[in-house]
Each structure stands twice: as C-alpha cells, then as structure tokens.
Residue frames as qw, qx, qy, qz and C-alpha x, y, z in Angstrom:
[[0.320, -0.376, 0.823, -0.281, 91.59, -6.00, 59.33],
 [0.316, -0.069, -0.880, -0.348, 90.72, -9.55, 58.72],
 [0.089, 0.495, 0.791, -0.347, 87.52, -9.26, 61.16],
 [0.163, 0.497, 0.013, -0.853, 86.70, -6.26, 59.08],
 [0.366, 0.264, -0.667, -0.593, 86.62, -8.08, 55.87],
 [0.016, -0.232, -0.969, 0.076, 84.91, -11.24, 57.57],
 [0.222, 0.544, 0.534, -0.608, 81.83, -9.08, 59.09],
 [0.478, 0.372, -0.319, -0.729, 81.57, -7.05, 55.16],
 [0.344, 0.101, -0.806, -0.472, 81.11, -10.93, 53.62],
 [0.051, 0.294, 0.872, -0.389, 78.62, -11.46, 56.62],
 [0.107, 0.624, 0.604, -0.484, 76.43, -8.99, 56.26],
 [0.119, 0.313, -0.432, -0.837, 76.55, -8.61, 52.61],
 [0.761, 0.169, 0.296, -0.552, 73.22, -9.20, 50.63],
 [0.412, -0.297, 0.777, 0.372, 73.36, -12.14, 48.68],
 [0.553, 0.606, 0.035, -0.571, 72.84, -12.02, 45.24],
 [0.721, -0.031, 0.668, 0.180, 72.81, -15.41, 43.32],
 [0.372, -0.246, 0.622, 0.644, 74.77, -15.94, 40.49],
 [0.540, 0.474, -0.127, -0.684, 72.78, -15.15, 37.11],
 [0.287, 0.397, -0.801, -0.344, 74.20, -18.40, 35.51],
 [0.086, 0.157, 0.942, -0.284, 71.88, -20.73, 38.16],
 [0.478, 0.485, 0.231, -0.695, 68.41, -18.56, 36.82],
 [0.514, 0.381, -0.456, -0.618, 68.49, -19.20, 33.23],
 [0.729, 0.178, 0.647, -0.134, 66.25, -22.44, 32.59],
 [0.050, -0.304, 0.746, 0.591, 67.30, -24.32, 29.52],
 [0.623, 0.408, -0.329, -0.581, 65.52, -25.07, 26.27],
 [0.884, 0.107, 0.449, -0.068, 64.33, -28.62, 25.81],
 [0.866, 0.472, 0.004, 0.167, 66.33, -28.68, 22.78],
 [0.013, -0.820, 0.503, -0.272, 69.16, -27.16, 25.03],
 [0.872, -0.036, -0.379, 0.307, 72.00, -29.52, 26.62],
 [0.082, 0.536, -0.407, 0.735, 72.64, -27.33, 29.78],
 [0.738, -0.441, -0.488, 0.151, 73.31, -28.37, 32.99],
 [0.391, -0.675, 0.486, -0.393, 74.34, -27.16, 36.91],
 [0.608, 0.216, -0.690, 0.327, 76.47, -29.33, 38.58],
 [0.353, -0.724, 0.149, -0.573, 75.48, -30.02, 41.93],
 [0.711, 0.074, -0.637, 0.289, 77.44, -32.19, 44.28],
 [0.754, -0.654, -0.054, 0.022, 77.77, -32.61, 48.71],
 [0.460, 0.321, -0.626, 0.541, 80.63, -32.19, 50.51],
 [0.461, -0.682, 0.245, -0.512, 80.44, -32.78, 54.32],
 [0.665, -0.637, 0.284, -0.268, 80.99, -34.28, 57.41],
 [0.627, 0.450, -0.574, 0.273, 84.64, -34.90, 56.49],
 [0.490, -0.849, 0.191, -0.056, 85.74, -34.28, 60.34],
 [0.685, 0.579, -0.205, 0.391, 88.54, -33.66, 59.01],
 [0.252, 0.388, -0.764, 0.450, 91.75, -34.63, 61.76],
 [0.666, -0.533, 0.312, -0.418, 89.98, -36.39, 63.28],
 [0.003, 0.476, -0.868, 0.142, 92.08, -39.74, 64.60],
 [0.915, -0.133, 0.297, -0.237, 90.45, -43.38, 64.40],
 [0.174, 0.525, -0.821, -0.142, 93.03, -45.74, 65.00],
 [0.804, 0.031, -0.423, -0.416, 92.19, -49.55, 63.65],
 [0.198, 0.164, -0.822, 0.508, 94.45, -51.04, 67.04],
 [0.300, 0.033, 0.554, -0.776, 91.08, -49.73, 69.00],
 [0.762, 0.410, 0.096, -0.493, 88.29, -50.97, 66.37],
 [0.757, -0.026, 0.653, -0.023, 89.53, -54.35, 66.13],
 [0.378, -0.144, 0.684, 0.607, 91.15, -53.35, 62.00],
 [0.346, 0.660, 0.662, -0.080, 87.53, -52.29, 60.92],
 [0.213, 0.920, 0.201, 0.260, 88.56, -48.97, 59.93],
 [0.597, -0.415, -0.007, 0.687, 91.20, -45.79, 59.79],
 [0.055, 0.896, 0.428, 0.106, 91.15, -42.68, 59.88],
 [0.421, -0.728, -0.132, 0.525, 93.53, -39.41, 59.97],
 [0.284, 0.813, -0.024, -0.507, 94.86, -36.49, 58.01],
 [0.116, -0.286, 0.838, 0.449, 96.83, -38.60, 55.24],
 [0.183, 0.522, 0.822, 0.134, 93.12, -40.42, 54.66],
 [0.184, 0.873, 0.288, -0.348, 91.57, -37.17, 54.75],
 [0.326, -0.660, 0.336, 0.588, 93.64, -35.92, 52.37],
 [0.361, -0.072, 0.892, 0.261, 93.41, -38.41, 50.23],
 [0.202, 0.575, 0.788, -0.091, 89.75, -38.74, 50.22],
 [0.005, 0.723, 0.141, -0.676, 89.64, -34.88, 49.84],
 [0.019, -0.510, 0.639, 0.576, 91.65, -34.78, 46.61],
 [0.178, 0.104, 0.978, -0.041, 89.28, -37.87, 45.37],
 [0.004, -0.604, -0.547, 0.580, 86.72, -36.06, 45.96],
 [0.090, 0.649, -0.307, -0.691, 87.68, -32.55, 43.95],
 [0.025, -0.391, 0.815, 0.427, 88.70, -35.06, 41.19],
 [0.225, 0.304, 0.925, 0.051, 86.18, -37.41, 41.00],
 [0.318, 0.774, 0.375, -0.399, 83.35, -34.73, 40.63],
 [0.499, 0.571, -0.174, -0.628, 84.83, -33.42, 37.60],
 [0.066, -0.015, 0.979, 0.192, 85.46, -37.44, 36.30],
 [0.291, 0.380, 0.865, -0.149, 81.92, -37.82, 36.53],
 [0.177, 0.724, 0.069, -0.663, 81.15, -34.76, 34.57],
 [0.155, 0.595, -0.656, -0.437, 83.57, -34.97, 31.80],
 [0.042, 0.197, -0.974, -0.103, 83.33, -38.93, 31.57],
 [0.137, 0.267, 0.894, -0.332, 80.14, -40.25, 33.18],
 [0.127, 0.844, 0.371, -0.367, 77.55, -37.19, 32.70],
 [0.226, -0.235, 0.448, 0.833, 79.49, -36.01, 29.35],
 [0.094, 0.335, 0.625, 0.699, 77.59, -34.34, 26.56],
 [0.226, -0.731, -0.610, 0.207, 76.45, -31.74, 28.71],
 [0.297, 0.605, -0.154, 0.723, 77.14, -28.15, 28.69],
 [0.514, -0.550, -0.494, 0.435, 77.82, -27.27, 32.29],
 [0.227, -0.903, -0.299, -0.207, 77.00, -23.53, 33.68],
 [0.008, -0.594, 0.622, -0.509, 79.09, -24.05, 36.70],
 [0.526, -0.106, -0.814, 0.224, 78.93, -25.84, 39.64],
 [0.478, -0.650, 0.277, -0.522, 77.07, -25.45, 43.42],
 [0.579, 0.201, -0.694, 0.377, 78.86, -27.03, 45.60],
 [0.709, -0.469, -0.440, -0.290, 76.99, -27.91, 48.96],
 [0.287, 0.404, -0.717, 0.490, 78.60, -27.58, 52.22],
 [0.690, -0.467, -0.384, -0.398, 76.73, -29.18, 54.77],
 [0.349, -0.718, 0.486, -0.355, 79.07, -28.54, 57.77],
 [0.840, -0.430, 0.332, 0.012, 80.39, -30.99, 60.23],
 [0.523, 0.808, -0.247, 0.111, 83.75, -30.21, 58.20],
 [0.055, 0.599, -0.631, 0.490, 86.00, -30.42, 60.88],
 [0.512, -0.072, -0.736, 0.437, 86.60, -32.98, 64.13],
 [0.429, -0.687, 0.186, -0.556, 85.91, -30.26, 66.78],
 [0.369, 0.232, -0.706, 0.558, 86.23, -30.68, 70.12],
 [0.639, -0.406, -0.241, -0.607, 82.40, -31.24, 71.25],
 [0.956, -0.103, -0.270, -0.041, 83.33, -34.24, 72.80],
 [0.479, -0.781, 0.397, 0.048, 86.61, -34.75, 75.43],
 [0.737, -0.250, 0.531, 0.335, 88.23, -37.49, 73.74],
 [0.552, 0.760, 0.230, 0.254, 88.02, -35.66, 70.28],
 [0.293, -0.955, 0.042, -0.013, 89.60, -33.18, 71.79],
 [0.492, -0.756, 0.431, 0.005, 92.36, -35.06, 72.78],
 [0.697, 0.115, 0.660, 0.256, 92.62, -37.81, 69.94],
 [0.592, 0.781, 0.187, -0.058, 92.18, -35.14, 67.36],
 [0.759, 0.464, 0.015, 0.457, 95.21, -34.22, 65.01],
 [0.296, 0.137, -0.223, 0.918, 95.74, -30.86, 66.26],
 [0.021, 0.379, 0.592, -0.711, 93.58, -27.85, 67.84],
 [0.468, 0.740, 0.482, -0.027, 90.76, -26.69, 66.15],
 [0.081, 0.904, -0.115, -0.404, 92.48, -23.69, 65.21],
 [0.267, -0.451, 0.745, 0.413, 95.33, -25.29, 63.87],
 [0.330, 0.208, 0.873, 0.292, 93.04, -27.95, 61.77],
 [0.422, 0.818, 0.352, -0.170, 90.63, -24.78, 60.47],
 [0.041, 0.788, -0.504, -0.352, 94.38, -23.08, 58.99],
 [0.114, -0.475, 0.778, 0.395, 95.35, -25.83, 57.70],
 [0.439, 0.348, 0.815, 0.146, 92.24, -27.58, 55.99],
 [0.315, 0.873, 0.165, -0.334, 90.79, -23.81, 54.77],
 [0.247, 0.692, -0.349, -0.582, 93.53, -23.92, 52.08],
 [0.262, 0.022, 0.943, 0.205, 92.76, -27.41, 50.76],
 [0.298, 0.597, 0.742, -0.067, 89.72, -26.59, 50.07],
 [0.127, 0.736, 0.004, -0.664, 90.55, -23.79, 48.39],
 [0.076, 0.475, -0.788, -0.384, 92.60, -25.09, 46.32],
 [0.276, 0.235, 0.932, -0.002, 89.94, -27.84, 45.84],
 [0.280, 0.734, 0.313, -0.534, 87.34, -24.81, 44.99],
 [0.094, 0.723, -0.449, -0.516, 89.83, -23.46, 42.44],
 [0.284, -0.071, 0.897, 0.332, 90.03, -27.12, 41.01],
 [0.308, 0.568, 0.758, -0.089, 86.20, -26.74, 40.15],
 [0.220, 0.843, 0.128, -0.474, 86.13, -23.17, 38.84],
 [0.037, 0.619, -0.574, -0.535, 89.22, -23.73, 36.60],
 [0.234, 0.064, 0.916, 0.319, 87.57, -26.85, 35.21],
 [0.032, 0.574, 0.803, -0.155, 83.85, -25.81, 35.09],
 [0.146, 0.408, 0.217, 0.875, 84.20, -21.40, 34.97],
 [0.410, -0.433, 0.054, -0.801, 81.83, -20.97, 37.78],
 [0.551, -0.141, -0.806, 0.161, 81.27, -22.03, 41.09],
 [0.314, -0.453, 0.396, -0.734, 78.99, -21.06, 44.19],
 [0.230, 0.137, -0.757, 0.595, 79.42, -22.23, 47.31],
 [0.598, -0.618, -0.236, -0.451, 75.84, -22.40, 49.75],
 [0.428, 0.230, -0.733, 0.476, 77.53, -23.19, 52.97],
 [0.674, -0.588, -0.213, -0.394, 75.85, -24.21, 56.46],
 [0.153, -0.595, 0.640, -0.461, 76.78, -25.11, 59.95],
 [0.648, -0.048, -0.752, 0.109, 77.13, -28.71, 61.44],
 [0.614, -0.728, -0.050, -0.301, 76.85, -29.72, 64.97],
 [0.873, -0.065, -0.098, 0.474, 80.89, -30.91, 65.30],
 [0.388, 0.340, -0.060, 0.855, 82.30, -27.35, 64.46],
 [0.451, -0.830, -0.261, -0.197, 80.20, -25.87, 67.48],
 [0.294, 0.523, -0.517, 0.610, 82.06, -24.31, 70.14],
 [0.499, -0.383, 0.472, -0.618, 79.67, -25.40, 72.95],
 [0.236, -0.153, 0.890, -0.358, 78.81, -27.96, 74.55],
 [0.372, 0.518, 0.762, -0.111, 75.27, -28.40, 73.62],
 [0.288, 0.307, 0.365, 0.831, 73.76, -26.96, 70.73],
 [0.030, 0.528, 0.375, -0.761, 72.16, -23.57, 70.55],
 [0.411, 0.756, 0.483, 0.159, 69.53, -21.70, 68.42],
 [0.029, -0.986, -0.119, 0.112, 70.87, -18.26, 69.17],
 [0.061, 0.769, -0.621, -0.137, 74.34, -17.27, 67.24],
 [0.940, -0.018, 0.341, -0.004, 74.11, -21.03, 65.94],
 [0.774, 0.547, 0.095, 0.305, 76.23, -20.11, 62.94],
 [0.283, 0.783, -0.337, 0.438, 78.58, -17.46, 63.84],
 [0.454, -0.549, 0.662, -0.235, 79.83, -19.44, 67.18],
 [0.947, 0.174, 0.249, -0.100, 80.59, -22.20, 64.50],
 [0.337, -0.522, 0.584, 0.522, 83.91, -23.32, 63.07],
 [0.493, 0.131, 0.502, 0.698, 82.72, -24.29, 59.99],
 [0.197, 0.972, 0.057, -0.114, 80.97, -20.57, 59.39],
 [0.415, -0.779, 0.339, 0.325, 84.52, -19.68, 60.10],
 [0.476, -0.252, 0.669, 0.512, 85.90, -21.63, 57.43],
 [0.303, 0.689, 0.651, 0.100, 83.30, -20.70, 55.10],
 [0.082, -0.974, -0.077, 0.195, 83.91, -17.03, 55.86],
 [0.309, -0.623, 0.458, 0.553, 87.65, -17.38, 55.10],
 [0.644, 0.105, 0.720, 0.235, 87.00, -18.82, 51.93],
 [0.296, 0.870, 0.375, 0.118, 84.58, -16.32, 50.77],
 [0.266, -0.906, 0.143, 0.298, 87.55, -14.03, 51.63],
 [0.534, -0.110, 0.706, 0.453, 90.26, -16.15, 49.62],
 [0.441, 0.037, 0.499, 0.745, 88.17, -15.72, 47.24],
 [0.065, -0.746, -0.183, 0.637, 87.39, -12.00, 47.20],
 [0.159, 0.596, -0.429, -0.659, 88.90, -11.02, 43.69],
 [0.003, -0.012, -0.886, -0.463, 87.78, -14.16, 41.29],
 [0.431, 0.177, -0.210, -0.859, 84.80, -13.59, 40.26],
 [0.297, 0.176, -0.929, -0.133, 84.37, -17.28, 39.70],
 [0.516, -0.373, -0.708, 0.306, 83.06, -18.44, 42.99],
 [0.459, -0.422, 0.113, -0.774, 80.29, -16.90, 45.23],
 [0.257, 0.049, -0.858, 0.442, 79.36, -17.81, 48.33],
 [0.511, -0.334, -0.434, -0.663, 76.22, -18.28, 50.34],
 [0.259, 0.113, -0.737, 0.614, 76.70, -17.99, 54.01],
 [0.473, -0.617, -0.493, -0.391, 73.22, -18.03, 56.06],
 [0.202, -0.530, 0.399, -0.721, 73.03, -16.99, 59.70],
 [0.864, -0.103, -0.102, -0.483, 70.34, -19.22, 59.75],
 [0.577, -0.208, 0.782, 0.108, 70.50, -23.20, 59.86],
 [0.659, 0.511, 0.505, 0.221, 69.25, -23.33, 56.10],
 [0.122, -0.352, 0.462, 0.805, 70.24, -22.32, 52.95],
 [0.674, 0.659, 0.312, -0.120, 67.61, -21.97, 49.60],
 [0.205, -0.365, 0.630, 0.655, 68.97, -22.52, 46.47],
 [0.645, 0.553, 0.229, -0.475, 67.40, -21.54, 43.36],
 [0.010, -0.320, 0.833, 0.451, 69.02, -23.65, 40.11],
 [0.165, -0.161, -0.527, -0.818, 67.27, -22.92, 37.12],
 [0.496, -0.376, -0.119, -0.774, 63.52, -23.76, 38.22],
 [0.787, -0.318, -0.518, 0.103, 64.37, -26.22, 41.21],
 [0.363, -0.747, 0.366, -0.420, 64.43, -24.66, 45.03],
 [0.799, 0.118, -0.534, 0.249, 66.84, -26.91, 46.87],
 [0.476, -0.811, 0.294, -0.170, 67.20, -26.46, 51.09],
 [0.545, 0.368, -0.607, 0.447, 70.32, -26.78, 52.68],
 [0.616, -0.608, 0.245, -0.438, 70.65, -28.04, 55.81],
 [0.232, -0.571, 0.746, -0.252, 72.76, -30.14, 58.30],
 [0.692, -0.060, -0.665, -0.273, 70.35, -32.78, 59.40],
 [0.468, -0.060, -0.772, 0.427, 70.66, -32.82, 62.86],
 [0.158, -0.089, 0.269, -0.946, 67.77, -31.05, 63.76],
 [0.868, -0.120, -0.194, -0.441, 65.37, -33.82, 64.59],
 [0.397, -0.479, 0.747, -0.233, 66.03, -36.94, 66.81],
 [0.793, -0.193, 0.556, -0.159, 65.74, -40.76, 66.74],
 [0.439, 0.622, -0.621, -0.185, 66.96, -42.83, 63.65],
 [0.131, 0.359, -0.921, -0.081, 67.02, -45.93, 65.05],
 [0.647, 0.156, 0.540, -0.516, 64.67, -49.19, 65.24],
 [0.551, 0.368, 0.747, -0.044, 63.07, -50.62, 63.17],
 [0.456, 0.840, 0.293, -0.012, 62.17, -48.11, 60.92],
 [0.670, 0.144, 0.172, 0.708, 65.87, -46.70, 60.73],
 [0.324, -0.285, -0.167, 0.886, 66.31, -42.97, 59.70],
 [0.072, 0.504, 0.738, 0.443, 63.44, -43.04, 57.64],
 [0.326, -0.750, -0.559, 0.138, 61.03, -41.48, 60.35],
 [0.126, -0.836, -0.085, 0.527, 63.31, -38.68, 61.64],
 [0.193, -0.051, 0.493, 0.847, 64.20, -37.22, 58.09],
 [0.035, -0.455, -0.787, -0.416, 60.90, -37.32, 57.22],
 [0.272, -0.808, -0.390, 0.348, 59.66, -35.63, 60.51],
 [0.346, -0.318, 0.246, 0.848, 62.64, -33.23, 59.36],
 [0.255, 0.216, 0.624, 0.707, 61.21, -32.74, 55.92],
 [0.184, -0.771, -0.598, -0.115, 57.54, -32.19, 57.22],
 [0.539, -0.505, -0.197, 0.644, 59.46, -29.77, 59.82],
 [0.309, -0.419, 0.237, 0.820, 60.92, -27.67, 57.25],
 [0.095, -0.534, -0.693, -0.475, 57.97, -27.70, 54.38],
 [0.221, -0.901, -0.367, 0.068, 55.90, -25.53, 57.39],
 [0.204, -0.914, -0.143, 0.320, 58.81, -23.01, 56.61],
 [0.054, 0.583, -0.533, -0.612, 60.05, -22.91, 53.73],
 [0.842, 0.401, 0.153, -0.327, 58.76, -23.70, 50.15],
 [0.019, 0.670, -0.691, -0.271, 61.40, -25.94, 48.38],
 [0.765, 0.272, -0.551, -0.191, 61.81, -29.05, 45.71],
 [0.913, 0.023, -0.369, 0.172, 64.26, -31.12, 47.55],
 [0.499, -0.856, 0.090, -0.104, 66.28, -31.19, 50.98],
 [0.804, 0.273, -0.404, 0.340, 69.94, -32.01, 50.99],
 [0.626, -0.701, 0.341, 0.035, 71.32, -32.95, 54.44],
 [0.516, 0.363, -0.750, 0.200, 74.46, -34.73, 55.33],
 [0.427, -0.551, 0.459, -0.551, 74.82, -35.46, 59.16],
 [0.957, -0.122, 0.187, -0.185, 72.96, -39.39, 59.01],
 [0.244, -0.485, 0.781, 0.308, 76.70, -40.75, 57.11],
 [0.599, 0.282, 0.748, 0.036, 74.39, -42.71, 54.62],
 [0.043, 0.136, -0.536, -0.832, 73.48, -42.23, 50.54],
 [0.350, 0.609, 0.694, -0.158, 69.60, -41.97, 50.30],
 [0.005, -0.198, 0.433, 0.879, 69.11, -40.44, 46.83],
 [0.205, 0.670, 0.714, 0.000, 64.97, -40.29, 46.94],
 [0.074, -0.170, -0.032, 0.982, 64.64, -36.71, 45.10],
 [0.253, -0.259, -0.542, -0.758, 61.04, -37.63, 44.35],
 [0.514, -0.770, -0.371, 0.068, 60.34, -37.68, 48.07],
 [0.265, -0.926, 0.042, -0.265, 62.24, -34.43, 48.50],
 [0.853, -0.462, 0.228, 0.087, 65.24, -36.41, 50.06],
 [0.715, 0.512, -0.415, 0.231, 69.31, -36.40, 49.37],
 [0.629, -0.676, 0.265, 0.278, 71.28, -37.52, 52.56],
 [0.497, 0.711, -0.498, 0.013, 74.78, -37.49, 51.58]]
C-alpha cells in the first residue's frame, strides 16, 4: 500500500550519496551544485484589485516561476558557472512549499484544498527533479518542514514533521522516485537537516524558529540568535534557511536566507 511504502522511506537509514564525499584536487575542476527552493506557497491567491496593483499571485505565476526556476539553475551552471565538472546537484527544500490553510482566509482564497494543491504540485516538481538529474546525473534532495504546510493551528515540537504537508510531499517524491537511482532523498523527523558536501557541513532548516525581525536592526538579530541557537547543537559550516523572503548570502558568517 502507498502508506506502506511511505513509512519504509521514513524509517529508512539514510545513507548519503558517495558522489557529495569525495573532496576535489586543487588541480581538480569539480563541483556540487547547490541551490534553495522554498516558500513557493504554491496556490496560493494574491489578487492586485486588493493590493492596490503592487503584486500577483496564483497557479499560472507559480508555474511559471517554477519552470524558471528548474531552468534557470541549470543556465547558471552551463552558462554562468561553466568550466566546471559538476557531481550532481543538492537541491534544498526548505518547506513552506505549499499555501496551507494555517490561516482562515488562506483557506478560503487558496486555489484549491490542500490535498488537491499537494496532487497536483508533487508532479511538477517531479518533473522539475527529473529536469536536474537528466541534465546534471545526480541529484539529492535534503528536505525539511515549513510552518505553512502544518496542519495545526499553532506550531508543535512533537510530530512537527510527519503532521506536515510538505513531509508529505517530500515523502511522495522519494516514492516517485523509488527506481532511479539518480535522486536520493533526505527526509529528517527532526526540524534540521546536515549535509555533508565534500568537506563543508551545511544545516537545513526553515527559519522560523526564533522571533522578532523587525526594528531597527531588521532580521539581523533573530537569525543570528537562530545561528547561535543551533551552533549549541549541531556542528556545521553554514545555515541555509528560507522562511525571512529575503537574499542574505553572508556564508562567512554562516548565513544563506533564500
């Protein structure tokens, strides 16, 4: 049954790809690709009638952007970041994938029901996965939970990930893709992920596990408080959230928002 096969890719050990260990030779031209995807909330609805033309938002943009996205990352490879030999790719999920339905007017302003918008975005991204493996030969997948694809109300510590839609979509993926070899998948229980590529430890995480962000000092403070947060439990190079919607690319303070 498909809960049978979901629970075997839970509670299988993970064992990371051999192709992300092997540190290159200074006189070597090998690279990992590593790139963000998150907080698409993907169907959600912002129409520009209500926000005075500032902005717009729904599953035709998402779509768009999605496909952009897939595409652009290997443009910048091939074109930008060329004369490289590339490994494969890790490919960040940092949740808040989906709209959800945290919120009442999400709920009600969103394309469709969650269910409906986790069937019908979980094979875009396949097919977005498949765009990277067939371009690249190798692709894993670290994948966390947001705080949009909850199912409650407030968050929780206990079953934080597996009472999460985007586990869920994570989980079908790793199912999808069951037979290709290609593409592995890194599904924590947890709220973090470690990632070891070649001799750099890299946490995953959300970002929304730390308050304030605004003032004066901006989001500066609570990332930082984050960082300090997560340094007293776990040893790692560099954090890569999404959650704050900004681009803060400080990786010599430890720091990638997407």
């Amino acid at each position: 049954s498909i809960a049978e096969q979901v629970a075997e890719y839970a509670d299988r050990p993970l064992k990371p790809p051999k192709w992300m260990a092997r540190a290159p030779k200074k006189s070597e031209n090998i690279a990992v690709l590593c790139t963000i995807l998150s907080d698409m909330h993907l169907d959600e609805v912002v129409n520009p009638s209500e926000i005075e033309g500032r902005n717009a938002y729904n599953r035709v943009i998402a779509e768009q952007r999605l496909e952009r996205y897939f595409t652009g990352v290997v443009k910048i490879a091939r074109h930008h970041l060329s004369g490289m030999e590339y490994q494969g790719v890790v490919l960040f999920m940092l949740g808040d994938t989906i709209s959800g339905d945290i919120h009442e007017e999400l709920a009600e302003s969103n394309e469709g029901t969650t269910l409906e918008t986790v069937l019908y975005w979980t094979e875009r991204l396949a097919a977005g996965i498949t765009l990277l493996a067939d371009e690249f030969g190798s692709v894993h997948v670290p994948c966390v939970v947001g705080n949009h694809g909850r199912r409650t109300k407030k968050p929780r510590s206990k079953r934080r990930a597996r009472d999460n839609f985007d586990w869920l979509i994570a989980q079908t993926l790793a199912r999808h893709f069951h037979s290709d070899p290609r593409v592995t998948f890194d599904i924590p229980d947890g709220t973090d992920a470690l990632v070891d590529v070649f001799d750099t430890t890299i946490l995953c995480t959300h970002g929304d596990q730390t308050s304030g962000g605004g003032g004066i000092g901006g989001i500066w403070p609570a990332i930082f408080r984050l960082v300090a947060k997560k340094r007293t439990r776990h040893d790692f190079d560099i954090m890569c959230i999404g959650h704050w919607h900004q681009l803060i690319m400080a990786p010599e303070s430890g720091i990638v928002v997407n």
